[in-house]
N, C-alpha and C positions, 0 to 999 in steps of 0.2 A: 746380377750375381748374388743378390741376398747377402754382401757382406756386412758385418757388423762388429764394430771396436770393442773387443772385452775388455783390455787394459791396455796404455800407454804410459811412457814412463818421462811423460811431455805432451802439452798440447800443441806444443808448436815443431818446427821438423828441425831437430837439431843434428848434430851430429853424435853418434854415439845411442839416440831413441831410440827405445824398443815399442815394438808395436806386437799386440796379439789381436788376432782378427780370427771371427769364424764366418762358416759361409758356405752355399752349396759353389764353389768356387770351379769344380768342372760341370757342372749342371751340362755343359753343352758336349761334354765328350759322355753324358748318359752317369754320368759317377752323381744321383742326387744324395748322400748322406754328406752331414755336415764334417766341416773338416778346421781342426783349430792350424793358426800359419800365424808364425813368430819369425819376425823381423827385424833388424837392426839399422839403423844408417852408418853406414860404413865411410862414405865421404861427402861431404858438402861443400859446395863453393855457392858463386852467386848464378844464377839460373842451371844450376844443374845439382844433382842427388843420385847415389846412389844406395841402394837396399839392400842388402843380402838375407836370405833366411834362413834362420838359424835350426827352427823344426818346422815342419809341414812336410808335404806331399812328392817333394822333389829331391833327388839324392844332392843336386846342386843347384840353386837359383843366386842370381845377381841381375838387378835390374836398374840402368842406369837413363835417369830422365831428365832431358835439358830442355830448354825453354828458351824460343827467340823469338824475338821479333819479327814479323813479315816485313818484306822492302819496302811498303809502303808505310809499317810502323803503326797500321791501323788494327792488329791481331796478331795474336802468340798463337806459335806453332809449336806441338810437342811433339818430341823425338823418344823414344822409346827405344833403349837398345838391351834386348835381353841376352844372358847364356844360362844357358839350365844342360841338367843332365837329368834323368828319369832312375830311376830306383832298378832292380832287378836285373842289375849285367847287360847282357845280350839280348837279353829279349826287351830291355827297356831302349836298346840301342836302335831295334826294329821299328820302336812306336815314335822315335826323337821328331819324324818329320810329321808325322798327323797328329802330334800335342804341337809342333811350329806353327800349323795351320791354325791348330784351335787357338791359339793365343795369338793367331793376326786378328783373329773372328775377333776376340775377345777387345782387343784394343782397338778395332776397330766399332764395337758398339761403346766403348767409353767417349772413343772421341764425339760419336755422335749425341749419344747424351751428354756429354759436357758442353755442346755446343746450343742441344732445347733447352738445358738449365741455364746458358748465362743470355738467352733471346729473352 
């Protein structure tokens, strides 16, 4: 996805971090111009986080990520649980299910590249 950290307001995931990131971020729904997306941590605990964006591309985003163990305890498994709402009324209410799609796509190539990065 070409993203890249303009500025953080922490290196580490606090609660309360701001993140600004740019990045051809829908490249896969054909949208390629860069787009700046500011983000906040809104809750933390211990294997889970949640994100909210403050400006970008979505009239609402919240994205909550937990981390467990597999039963065997040999591999973390992430869970990704999004709500978004798209910009533009109604007609953004038409696109809600194929931007759902493109962001399974999308987290579905993250898991797989975070899975050749840590082989």
């Amino acid at each position: 996805m070409n993203l890249e950290i303009i500025k953080t307001t922490s290196k580490d995931i606090v609660q309360g971090q701001e993140i600004w990131v740019s990045g051809k971020i829908f490249e896969a729904i054909k949208i390629r111009r860069k787009m700046i997306w500011h983000s906040k941590i809104a809750f933390l605990k211990k294997y889970e986080y949640t994100d909210e964006m403050l400006e970008g591309p979505f009239k609402k985003w919240r994205h909550k990520h937990k981390f467990y163990n597999t039963m065997d305890g040999t591999q973390t498994e992430i869970i990704d649980e999004v709500e978004f709402e798209l910009p533009y009324g109604v007609l953004g209410k038409l696109f809600e299910g194929y931007a759902y799609k493109q962001l399974q796509n999308i987290f579905e190539y993250r898991k797989i590249a975070t899975v050749k990065a840590l082989e």
